[in-house]
C-alpha positions as CSV (number, residue, x, y, z in Angstrom):
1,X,-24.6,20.4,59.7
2,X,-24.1,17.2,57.5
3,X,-27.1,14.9,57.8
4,X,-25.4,11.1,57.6
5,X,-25.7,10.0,60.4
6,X,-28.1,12.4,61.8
7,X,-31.4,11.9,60.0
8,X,-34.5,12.8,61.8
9,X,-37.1,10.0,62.9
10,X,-39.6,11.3,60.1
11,X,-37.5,10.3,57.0
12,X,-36.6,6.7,58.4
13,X,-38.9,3.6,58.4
14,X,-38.6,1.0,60.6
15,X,-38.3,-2.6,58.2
16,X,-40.8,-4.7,58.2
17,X,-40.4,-8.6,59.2
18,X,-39.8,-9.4,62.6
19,X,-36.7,-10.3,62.4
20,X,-35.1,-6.7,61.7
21,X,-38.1,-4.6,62.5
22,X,-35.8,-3.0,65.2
23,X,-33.9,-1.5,62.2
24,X,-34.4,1.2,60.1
25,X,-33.5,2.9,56.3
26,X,-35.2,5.2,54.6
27,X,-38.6,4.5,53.5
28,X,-38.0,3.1,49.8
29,X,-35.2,1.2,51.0
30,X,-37.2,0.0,53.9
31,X,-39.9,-1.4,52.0
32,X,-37.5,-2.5,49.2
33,X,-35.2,-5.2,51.4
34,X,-38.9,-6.3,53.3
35,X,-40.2,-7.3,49.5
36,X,-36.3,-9.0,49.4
37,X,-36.3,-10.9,52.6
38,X,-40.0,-12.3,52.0
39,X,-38.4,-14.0,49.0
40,X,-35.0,-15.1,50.7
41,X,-37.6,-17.0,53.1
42,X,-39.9,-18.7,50.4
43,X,-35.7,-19.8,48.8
44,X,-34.3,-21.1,51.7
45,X,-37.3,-21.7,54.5
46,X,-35.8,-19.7,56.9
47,X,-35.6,-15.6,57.4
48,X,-33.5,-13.5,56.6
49,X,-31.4,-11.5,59.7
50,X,-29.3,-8.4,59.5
51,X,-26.9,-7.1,61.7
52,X,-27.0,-3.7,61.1
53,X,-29.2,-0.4,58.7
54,X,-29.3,2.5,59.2
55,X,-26.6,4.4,61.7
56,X,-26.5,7.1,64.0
57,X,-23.6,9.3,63.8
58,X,-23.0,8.3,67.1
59,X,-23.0,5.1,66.5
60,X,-20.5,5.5,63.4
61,X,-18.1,7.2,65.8
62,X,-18.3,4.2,68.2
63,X,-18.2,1.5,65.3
64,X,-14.6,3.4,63.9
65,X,-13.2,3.2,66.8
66,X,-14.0,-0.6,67.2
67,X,-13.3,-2.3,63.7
68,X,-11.0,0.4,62.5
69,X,-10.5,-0.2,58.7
70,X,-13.9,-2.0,58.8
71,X,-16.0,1.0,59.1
72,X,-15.9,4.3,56.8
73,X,-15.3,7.6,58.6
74,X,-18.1,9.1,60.5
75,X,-20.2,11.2,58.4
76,X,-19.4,9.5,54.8
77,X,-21.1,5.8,55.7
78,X,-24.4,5.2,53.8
79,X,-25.7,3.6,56.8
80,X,-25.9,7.1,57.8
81,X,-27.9,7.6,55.0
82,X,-29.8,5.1,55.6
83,X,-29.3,3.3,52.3
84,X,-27.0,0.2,53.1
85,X,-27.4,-3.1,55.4
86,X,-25.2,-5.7,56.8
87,X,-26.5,-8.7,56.0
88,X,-26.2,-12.5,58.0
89,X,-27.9,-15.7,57.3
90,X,-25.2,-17.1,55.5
91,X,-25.5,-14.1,53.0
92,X,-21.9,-13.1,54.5
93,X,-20.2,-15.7,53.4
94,X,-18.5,-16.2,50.2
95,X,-19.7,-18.6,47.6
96,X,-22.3,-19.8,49.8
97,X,-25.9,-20.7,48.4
98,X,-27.2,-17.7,50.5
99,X,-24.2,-15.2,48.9
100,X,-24.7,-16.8,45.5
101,X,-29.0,-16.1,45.8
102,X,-28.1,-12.5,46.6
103,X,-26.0,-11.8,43.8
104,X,-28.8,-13.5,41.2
105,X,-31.8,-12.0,42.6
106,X,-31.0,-8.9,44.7
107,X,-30.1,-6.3,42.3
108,X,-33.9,-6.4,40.7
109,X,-34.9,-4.8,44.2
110,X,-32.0,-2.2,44.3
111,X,-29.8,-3.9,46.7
112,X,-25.7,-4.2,45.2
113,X,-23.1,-5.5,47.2
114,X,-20.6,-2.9,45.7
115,X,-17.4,-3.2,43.4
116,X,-14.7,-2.0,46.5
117,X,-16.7,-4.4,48.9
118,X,-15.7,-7.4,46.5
119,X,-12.4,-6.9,45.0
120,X,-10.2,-8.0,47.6
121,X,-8.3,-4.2,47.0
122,X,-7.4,-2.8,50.6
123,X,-7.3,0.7,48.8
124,X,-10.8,0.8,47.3
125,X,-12.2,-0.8,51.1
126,X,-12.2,-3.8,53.0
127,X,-13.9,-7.5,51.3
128,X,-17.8,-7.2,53.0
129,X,-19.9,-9.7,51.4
130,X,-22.1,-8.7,54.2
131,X,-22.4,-4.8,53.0
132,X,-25.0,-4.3,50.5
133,X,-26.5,-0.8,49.4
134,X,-29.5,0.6,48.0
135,X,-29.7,2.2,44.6
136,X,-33.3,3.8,43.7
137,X,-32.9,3.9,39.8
138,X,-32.0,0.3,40.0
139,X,-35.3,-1.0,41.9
140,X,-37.6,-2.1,39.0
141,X,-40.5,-2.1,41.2
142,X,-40.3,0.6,43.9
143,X,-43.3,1.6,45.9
144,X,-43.7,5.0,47.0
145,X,-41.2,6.2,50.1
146,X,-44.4,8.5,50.9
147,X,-47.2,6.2,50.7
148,X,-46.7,4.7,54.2
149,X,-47.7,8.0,56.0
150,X,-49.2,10.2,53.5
151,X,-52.5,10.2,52.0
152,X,-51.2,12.0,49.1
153,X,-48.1,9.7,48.0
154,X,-46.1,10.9,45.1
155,X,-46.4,8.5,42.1
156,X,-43.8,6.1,41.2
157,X,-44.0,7.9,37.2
158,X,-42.9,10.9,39.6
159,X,-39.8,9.9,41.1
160,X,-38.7,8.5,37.8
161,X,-39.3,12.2,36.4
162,X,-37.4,13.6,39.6
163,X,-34.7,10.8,39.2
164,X,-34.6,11.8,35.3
165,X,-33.4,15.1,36.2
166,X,-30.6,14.3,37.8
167,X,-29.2,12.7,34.4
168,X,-27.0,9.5,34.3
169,X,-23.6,11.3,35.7
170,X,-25.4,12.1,39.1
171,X,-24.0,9.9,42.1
172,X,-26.7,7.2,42.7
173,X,-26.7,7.8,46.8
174,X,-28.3,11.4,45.6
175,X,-30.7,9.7,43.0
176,X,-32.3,7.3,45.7
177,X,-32.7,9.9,48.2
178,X,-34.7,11.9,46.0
179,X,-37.9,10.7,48.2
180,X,-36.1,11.4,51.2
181,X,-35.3,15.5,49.5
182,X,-38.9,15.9,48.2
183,X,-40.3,14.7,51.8
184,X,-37.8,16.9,53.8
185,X,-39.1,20.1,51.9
186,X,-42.6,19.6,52.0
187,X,-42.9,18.8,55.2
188,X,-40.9,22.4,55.8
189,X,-43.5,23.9,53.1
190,X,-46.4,22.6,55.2
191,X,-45.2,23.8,58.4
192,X,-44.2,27.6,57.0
193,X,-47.9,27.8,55.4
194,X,-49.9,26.9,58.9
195,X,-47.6,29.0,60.5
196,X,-46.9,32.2,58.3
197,X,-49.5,32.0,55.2
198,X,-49.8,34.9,53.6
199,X,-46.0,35.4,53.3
200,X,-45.3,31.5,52.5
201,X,-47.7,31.3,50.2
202,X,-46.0,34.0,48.2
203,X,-42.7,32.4,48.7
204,X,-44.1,29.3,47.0
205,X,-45.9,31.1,44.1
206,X,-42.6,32.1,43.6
207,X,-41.0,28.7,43.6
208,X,-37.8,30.1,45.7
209,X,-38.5,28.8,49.5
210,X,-38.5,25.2,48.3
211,X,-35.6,25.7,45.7
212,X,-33.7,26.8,47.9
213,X,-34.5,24.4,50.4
214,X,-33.4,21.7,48.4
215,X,-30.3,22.9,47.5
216,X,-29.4,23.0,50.9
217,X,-31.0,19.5,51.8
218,X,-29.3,18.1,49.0
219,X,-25.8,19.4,50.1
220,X,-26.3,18.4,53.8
221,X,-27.0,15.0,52.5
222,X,-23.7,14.8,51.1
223,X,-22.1,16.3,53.3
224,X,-21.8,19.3,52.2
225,X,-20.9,18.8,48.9
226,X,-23.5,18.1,45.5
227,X,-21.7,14.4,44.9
228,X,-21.3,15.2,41.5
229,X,-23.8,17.5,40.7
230,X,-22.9,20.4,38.2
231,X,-25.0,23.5,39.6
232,X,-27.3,22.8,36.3
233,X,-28.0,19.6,37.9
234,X,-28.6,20.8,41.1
235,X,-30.9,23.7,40.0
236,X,-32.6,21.1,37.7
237,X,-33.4,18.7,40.8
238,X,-34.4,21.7,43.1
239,X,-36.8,23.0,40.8
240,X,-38.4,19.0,40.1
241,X,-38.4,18.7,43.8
242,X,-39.7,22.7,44.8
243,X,-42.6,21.8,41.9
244,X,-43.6,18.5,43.7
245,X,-43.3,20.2,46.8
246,X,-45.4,23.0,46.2
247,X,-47.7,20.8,44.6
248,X,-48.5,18.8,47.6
249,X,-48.3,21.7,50.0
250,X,-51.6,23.6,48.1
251,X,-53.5,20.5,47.6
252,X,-53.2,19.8,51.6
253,X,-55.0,22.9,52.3
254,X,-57.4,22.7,49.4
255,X,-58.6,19.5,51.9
């Protein structure tokens, strides 16, 4: 089953002023748009407010049915991916200081307000200067998606290796949820080692549990498909991601 929409409580992060810390996006977007809306306040004395992050399928099914052409198809939304915001406070509106501050000083942190969402063109999407999306490779100053809950974060050199691999023709919703793919499998790593160790131990030596295990995270994060991944790609990413996985897995239990 597809993932968008449907991402489990453990690879979302709740953001973190308090007027949006009922939302949530994945962690490196999370902390990303916090850094962003500390600096919207010190602009314009005032906070920044979204109306919506990260989306349940659910939620995406209700939403369709509501605004129609203003909402993507359940299951292909990167709110479900938790990589994209709606965003008020003036930021909504065209040609407006707050619009004009985002364009100038959002990218630096990731944050686009993509090409179909400002062309005015009914068949690339509807015009939302309120939609904005996160890009990982585009964040000059990410802090680690890990480094909130584990006391073994991945560096930020690392996630440039991992997002290296999956060279420049790779879709840049799979680059950014690298952190997202290396968490998801080592977290399953972890949990087959304390509960079968002599065979998943072997399994890791071997490097094929977590290979395979991000294949098949990568393709249930889009939807089934590798969003533009040849399979040299793919098996280049898996194999960055099964290392790191592994890597933290035998350095937990050396604790």
């Amino acid at each position: 089953m597809a993932l968008n929409g449907r991402l489990p409580d453990s690879l979302l992060a709740y953001l973190g002023w308090p007027e949006a810390d009922h939302l949530r996006l994945i962690p490196a977007a999370a902390a990303s748009i916090t850094r962003l809306a500390a600096a919207f306040e010190a602009a314009f004395s005032k906070p920044l407010y979204l109306s919506d992050a990260y989306r349940t399928y659910a939620q995406q099914v209700s939403l369709k049915v509501i605004k129609g052409v203003f909402a993507a198809t359940p299951g292909t939304s990167n709110h479900g991916l938790g990589l994209a915001i709606d965003v008020a406070s003036r930021v909504n509106v065209d040609g407006s200081a707050e619009h004009r501050w985002f364009e100038a000083n959002a990218l630096p942190y990731g944050w686009v307000n993509p090409a179909w969402a400002q062309d005015y063109n009914s068949n690339n999407g509807q015009h939302e200067p309120w939609h904005w999306e996160y890009h990982f490779d585009l964040d000059t100053h990410p802090t680690s998606a890990l480094a909130q809950e584990d006391d073994m974060p991945i560096s930020e050199a690392e996630y440039a290796r991992l997002a290296g691999a999956m060279q420049a023709t790779a879709d840049s919703a799979v680059r950014g949820l690298i952190p997202l793919i290396v968490e998801s499998v080592w977290g399953r790593q972890v949990t087959r080692v304390l509960d079968h160790p002599s065979t998943a131990l072997q399994d890791m030596v071997d490097g094929t549990t977590a290979a395979l295990a991000v294949r098949e995270t990568v393709g249930n994060l889009t939807g089934g498909g590798a969003a533009g991944l040849s399979d040299a790609d793919l098996a280049r990413v898996a194999q960055a991601c099964a290392n790191e996985a592994d890597r933290r897995a035998f350095a937990r239990l050396s604790d």
